[in-house]
N, C-alpha and C positions, 0 to 999 in steps of 0.2 A: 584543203582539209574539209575534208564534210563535217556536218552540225554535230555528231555522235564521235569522232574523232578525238585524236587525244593531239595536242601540238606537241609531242614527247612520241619517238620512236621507241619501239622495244632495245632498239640497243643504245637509245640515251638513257632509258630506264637500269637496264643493266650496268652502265659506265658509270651513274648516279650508285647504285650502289654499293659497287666496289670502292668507289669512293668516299665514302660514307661508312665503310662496312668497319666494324673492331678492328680485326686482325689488319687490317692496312694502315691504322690511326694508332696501332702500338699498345692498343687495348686488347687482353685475354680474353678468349671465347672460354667464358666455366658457364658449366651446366651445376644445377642445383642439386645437393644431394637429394638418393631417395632416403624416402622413410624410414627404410632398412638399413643405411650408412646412416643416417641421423640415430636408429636407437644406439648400434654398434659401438658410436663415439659415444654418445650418452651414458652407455653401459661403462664407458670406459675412466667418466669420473668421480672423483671422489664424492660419497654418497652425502656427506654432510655438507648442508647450505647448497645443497644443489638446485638452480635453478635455471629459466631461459638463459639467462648472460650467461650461465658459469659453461652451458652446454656450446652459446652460441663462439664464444671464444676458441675453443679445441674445432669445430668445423671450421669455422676459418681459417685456421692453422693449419690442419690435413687439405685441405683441399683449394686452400687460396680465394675462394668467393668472397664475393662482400659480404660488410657485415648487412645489410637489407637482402640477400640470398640467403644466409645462414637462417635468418628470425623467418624468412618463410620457409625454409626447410624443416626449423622448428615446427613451425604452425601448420606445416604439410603432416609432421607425422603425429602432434595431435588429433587432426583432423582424420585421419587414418586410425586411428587407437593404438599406434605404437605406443608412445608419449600418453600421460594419462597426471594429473596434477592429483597429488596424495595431500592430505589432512595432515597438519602435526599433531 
């Protein structure tokens, strides 16, 4: 092995990560809603006392994600001006 080397092959790299990978460990691969399925659901709740929790709960329901995916998908479509926090 030369000084710039890795002691790790590309196909122990590879075997390492099938091994390690979700789907092999029994864990779902979900991807995070967009913006546009975060308002969708959003639009879809009851207006009164509506807030992050009330929105984050029905995402996770429709789509299975954690609840730490859901609050960034929240925070993804604030951050987008889907989402927009209104004054009582």
């Amino acid at each position: 092995m030369d000084e710039t080397g890795s002691a790790f092959g590309t196909e122990d790299l590879e075997l390492h990560e099938r091994q390690n990978s979700a789907a092999d460990s029994g864990r779902r691969l979900l991807r995070r809603p967009t913006p546009a399925e975060t308002r969708r659901i959003a639009r879809a709740c009851p207006p009164d006392g509506l807030s992050v929790p009330v929105i984050v709960d029905p995402i996770r329901r429709e789509t299975g994600c954690s609840r730490a995916t859901a609050y960034r998908a929240v925070a993804d479509a604030f951050a987008a001006g889907i989402l927009s926090r209104t004054e009582d």
